[in-house]
C-alpha positions as CSV (number, residue, x, y, z in Angstrom):
1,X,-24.7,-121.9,-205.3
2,X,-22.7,-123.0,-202.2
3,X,-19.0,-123.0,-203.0
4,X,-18.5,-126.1,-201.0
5,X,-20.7,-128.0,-203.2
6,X,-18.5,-130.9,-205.4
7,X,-17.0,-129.5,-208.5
8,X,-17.8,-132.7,-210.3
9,X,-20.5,-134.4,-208.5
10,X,-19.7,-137.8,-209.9
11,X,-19.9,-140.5,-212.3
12,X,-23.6,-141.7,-213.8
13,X,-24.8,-143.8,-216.3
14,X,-28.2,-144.3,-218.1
15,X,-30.6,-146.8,-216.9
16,X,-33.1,-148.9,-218.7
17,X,-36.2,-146.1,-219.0
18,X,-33.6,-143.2,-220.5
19,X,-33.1,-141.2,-217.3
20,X,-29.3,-140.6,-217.0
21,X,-28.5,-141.6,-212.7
22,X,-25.6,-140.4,-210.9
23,X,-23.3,-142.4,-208.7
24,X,-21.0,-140.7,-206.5
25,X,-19.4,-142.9,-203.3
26,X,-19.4,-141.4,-200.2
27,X,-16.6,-139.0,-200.0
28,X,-15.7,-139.8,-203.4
29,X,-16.6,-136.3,-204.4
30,X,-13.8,-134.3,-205.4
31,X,-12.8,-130.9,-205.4
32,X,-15.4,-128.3,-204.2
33,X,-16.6,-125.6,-206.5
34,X,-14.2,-123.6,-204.5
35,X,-11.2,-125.1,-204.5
36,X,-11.6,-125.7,-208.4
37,X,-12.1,-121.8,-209.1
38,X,-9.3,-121.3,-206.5
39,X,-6.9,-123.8,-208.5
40,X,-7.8,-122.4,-211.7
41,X,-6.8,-118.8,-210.5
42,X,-3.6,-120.0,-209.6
43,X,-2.7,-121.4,-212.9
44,X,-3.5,-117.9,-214.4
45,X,-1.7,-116.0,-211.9
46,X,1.1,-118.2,-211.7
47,X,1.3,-118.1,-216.0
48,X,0.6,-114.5,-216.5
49,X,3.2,-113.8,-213.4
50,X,5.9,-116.2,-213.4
51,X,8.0,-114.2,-210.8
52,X,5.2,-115.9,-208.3
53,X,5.8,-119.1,-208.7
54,X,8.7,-119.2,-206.2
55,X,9.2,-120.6,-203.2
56,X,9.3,-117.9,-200.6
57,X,5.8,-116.7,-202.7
58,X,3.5,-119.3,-202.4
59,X,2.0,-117.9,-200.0
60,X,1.1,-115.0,-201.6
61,X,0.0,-116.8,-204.6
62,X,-2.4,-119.1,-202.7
63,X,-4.1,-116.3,-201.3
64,X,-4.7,-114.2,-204.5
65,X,-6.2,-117.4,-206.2
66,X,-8.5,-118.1,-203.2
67,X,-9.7,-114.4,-202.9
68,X,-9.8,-114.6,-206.9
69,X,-12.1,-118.0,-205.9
70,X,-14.2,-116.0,-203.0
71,X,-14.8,-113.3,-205.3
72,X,-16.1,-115.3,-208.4
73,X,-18.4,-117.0,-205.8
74,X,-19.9,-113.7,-204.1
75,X,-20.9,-112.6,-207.8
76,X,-22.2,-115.6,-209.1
77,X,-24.3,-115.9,-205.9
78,X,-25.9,-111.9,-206.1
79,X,-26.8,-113.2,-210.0
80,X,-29.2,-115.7,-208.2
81,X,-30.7,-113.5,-206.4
């Protein structure tokens, strides 16, 4: 899995002979699968820790949710291998 691959590769519909096609313009991709797991974390550290979600600790917040990200990414990687 490469963490820089889109999230949500894009849009598709099904053609004539049943075989579903997708359609995604160039750069018309998205979010990587990085920055969604990244988002996500911050939405659950920012619920479960509301004393976070202030100005003067954004910081902090955006880098526990991309470590958070990094780390979901190394261990779904060592299950491919």
């Amino acid at each position: 899995m490469d963490a820089n691959e889109p999230a949500f590769p894009g849009t598709g519909e099904w053609g004539s002979d049943g075989v579903y096609r997708l359609e995604a313009p160039a750069g018309m991709n998205g979010l990587t699968k990085r920055e969604l797991f990244a988002a996500m974390a911050m939405q659950g550290i920012a619920a479960s820790y509301p004393q976070w979600v202030q100005p003067q600790d954004a910081a902090r917040l955006a880098e526990c949710a991309v470590a958070s990200a990094d780390a979901l990414l190394a261990e779904l990687a060592k299950e491919q291998s």
